[in-house]
C-alpha positions in Angstrom: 18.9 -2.0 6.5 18.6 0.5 3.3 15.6 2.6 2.9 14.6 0.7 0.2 14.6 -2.2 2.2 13.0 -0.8 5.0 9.5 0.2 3.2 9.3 -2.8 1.1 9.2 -4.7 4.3 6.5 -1.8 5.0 4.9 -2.2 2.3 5.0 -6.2 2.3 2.7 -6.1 5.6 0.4 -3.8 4.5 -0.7 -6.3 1.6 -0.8 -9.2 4.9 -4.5 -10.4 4.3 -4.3 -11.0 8.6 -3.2 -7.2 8.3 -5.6 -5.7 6.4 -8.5 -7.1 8.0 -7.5 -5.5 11.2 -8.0 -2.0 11.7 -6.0 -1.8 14.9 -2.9 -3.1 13.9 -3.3 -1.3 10.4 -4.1 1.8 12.0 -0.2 2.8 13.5 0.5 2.2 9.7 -1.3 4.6 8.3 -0.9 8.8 9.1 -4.2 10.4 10.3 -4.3 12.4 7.1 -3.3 9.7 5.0 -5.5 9.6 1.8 -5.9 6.8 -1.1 -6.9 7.1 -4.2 -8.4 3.8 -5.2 -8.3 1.4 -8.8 -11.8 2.5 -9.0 -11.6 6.2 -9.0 -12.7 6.7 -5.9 -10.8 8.5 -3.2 -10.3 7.2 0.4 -9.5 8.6 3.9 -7.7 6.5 6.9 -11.4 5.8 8.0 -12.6 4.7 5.1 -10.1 2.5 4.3 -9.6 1.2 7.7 -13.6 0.0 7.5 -13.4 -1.7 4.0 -10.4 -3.5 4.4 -12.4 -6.0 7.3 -14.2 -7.2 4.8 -12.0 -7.5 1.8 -11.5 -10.9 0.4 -7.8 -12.2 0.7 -5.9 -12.2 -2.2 -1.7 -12.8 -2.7 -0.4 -10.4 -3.7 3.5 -10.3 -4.6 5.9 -7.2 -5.4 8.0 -6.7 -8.3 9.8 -3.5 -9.9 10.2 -1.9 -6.7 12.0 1.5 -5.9 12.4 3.9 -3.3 12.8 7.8 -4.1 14.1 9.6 -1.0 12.8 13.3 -1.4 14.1 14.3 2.1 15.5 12.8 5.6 11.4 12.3 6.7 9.7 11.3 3.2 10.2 8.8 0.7 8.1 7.9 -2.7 7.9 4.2 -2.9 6.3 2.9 -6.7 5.9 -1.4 -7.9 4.2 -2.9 -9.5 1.8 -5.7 -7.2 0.3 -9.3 -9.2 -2.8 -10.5 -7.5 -4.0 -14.1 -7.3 -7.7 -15.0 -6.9 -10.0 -17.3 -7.7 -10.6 -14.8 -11.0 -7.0 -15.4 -12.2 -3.7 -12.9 -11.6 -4.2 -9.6 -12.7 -1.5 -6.7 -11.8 -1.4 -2.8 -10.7 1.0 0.0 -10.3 0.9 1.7 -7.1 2.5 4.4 -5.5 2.7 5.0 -2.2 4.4 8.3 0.2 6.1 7.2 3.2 6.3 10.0 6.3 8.8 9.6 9.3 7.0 11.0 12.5 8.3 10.5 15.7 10.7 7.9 14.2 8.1 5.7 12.8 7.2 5.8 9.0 3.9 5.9 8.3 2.2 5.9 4.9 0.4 9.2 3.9 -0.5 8.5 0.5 -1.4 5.7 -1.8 -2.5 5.2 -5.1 -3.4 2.0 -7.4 -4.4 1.4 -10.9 -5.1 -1.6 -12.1 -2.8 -2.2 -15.5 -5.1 -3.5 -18.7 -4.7 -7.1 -19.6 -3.1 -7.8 -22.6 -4.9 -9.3 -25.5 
């Protein structure tokens, strides 16, 4: 399995509604440091994050325009752009993510969304 491959599949489980609503199992995903910096301007630690994601409304959410930058043997920038479904319609974002091997596990350091305008 490619790199590429290997943190889309990453990445594919962390936006796993049954995932994100539990903080043990999403927890080994994400590096104690790890830090987000959220649609809404906000900034977000493991905590944090770990905390609002329990109560998050499900959505589906599906990858497209994804690609893997290797910037060394233990760190890779991942970037795609995710639609949303919901009961409010599909809206899309671009996120970013930084991917850190420790002890031969990747975990995800950073992440960052922004919600793209809708077109008119």
């Amino acid at each position: 399995m490619s790199l590429a491959e290997e943190l889309l599949e990453l990445e594919k489980k962390l936006l796993n509604p049954e995932l994100r609503r539990s903080p043990e199992k999403l927890a080994h995903f994400l590096a104690e440091d790890f830090i987000e910096f959220g649609s809404g301007g906000h900034a977000y630690d493991k905590k944090r994050v770990l905390f609002l994601l329990r109560k998050q409304v499900p959505s589906k959410l599906q990858i497209e325009e994804f690609r893997a930058i290797e910037i060394s043997e233990s760190a890779a920038l991942v970037t795609y752009r995710a639609y949303s479904e919901s009961s409010k319609g599909t809206r899309s974002s671009l996120r970013s993510s930084l991917w850190i091997q420790r002890d031969g596990a990747w975990q995800m350091a950073f992440h960052q969304g922004t919600i793209v305008p809708e077109q008119s």
